[in-house]
C-alpha positions, 0 to 999 in steps of 0.5 A: 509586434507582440509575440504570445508567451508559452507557458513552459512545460514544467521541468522533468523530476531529477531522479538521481535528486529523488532517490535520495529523497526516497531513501532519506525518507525510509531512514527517517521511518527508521527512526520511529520503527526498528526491526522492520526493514523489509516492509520500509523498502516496500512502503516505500515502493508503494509511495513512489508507485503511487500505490494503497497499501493494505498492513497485515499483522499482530497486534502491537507489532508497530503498524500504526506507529510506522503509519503515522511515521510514514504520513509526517515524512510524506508531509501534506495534510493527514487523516484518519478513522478509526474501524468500528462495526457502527461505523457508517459511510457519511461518518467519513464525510461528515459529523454533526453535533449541537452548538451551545445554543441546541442548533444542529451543525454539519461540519466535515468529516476526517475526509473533506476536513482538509479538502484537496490538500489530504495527502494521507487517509489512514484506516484503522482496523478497516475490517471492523467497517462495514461493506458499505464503508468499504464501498465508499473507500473504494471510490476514494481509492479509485478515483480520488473524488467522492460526492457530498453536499450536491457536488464533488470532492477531488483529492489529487495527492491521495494515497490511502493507508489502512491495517486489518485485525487479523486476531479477532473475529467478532464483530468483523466483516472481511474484505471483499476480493474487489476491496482487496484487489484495489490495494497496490501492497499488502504488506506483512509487520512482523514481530522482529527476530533480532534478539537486540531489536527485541530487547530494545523493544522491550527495556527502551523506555524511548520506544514507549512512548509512540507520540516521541517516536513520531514527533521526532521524524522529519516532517515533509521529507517529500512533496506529495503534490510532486510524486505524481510526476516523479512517479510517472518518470520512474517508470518511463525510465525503468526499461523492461528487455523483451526477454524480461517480458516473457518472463513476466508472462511465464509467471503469469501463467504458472500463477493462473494454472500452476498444475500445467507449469509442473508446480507441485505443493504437498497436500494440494492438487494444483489442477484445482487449486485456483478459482481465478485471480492474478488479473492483467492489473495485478501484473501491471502493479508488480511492474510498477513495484519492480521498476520502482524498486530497480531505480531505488536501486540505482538502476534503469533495467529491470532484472529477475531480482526485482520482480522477486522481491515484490511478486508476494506483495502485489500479487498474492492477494490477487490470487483467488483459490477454490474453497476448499483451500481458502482456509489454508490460504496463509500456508499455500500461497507462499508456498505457491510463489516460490514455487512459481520461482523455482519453476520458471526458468529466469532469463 
């Protein structure tokens, strides 16, 4: 009698094994980028929440040198394009030039050059693109498939990497609300503080040349065509109380109507401070974060701590405040998260 085989459902991720990959794999960015410790922990939040992240800062603070270190040690294959206000939706799909016969050719762009296998897409400088780059990137972001040629492309290893040039002006388009909405993180490279770190950056030939830098990081650290599945089990792991939820809720609400939570700010009148934003979605991605962040540290419950250390990165750019306050936007809304924390009691 024959019996009909049963495919075995795949084994679950061991998370403790992970967590070692996860935290192996922020030392080897270390390698490449010093003095930036913060914003690693939180990249690396973002990798296993399986979350876009958008880079803000100064020019020459090490952004795309952090990319690139992140790209080789998250490991598949890698691509990249370079922010240009000629550039044009088809130039991520696809290029044409002519052979040493005069023909025309047609081959694929930094996006379908790799096929299904792309595990990292870097945009440089995104905000030199043009909106209907943007539009195109956002499909990609969202759904992991574009269509070219009469057929679709799907990219199940995804993860998506962009920095904006926050100096210049000319010559820039700025992200829309739903462009900036799609990125899980956006977080802020700063110019080191530490005087060593800053000498080191300086008088060590070591870190002029960038190529080194980069070549010397562990390429592959982590599987991306497995993070889907340990990204999954981290947060059926991660439990959230029902008093943390509450608590999650309280600050929602502060953020949406913080003239009603008793949030004060000099200079600004909370009661007409917020036009909209802080979406449900919003606060399901600082939940993700949080529980990401809790099983980096060795937990399975999420504390107070852990939203805290995420809230500004998932949140804030969701936040949309009324005209006559977006010019201070830099100053208000770190002024505003504080508040939110200092206001609402912790359980």
């Amino acid at each position: 009698m024959n019996i009909p085989s049963v495919s075995a459902s795949p084994a679950p991720p061991d998370l403790d094994a992970w967590r070692e990959r996860a935290l192996g794999f922020e030392r080897e960015i270390a390698r490449a980028v010093v003095g930036q410790a913060p914003a690693l922990r939180l990249l690396t939040i973002a990798v296993f929440a399986r979350g876009h992240v958008l880079l803000e800062g100064d020019v020459g603070v090490g952004k795309t040198t952090l990319l690139q270190a992140a790209a080789r040690a998250i490991g598949g294959d890698y691509g990249r394009i370079e922010g240009t206000i000629d550039l044009m939706p088809a130039d991520l799909v696809y290029h044409t030039s002519l052979d040493e016969h005069g023909r025309p050719r047609v081959e694929p762009g930094p996006v379908l050059r790799h096929g299904e296998r792309l595990a990292v897409f870097f945009f440089n400088e995104i905000n030199r693109a043009r909106p209907q780059v943007h539009s195109l990137l956002l499909r990609l972001m969202a759904e992991r498939s574009l269509s070219a040629f009469n057929r679709e492309y799907a990219f199940p290893y995804l993860q998506v990497f962009a920095d904006r040039n926050q100096v210049e002006r000319e010559e820039t388009f700025e992200l829309p609300a739903a462009a900036r909405d799609r990125f899980f993180m956006e977080i802020a490279i700063a110019t080191p503080a530490d005087p060593d770190v800053r000498r080191d950056l300086i008088f060590d030939p070591r870190y002029h040349d960038v190529a080194a830098l980069v070549e010397a990081v562990t390429p592959g650290v982590l599987d991306p065509a497995r993070l889907d599945a340990v990204a999954r089990a981290i947060q059926q792991h991660v439990r959230a109380s029902d008093r943390l939820q509450r608590y999650v809720e309280a600050l929602w609400t502060a953020v949406r109507d913080p003239a009603r939570a008793g949030i004060g700010i000099a200079d600004v009148d909370t009661e007409r401070l917020i036009a909209g934003g802080a979406s449900p979605r919003g606060m399901a991605y600082l939940v993700r974060a949080a529980r990401v962040r809790a099983w980096l540290e060795g937990r399975d419950m999420l504390v107070p701590e852990d939203l805290r250390a995420v809230f500004f990165e998932t949140v804030a750019h969701r936040i949309f405040l009324a005209p006559v306050y977006e010019a201070r936007r830099a100053a208000i809304l770190p002024a505003l998260c504080r508040a939110v924390f200092e206001t609402v009691p912790v359980p």
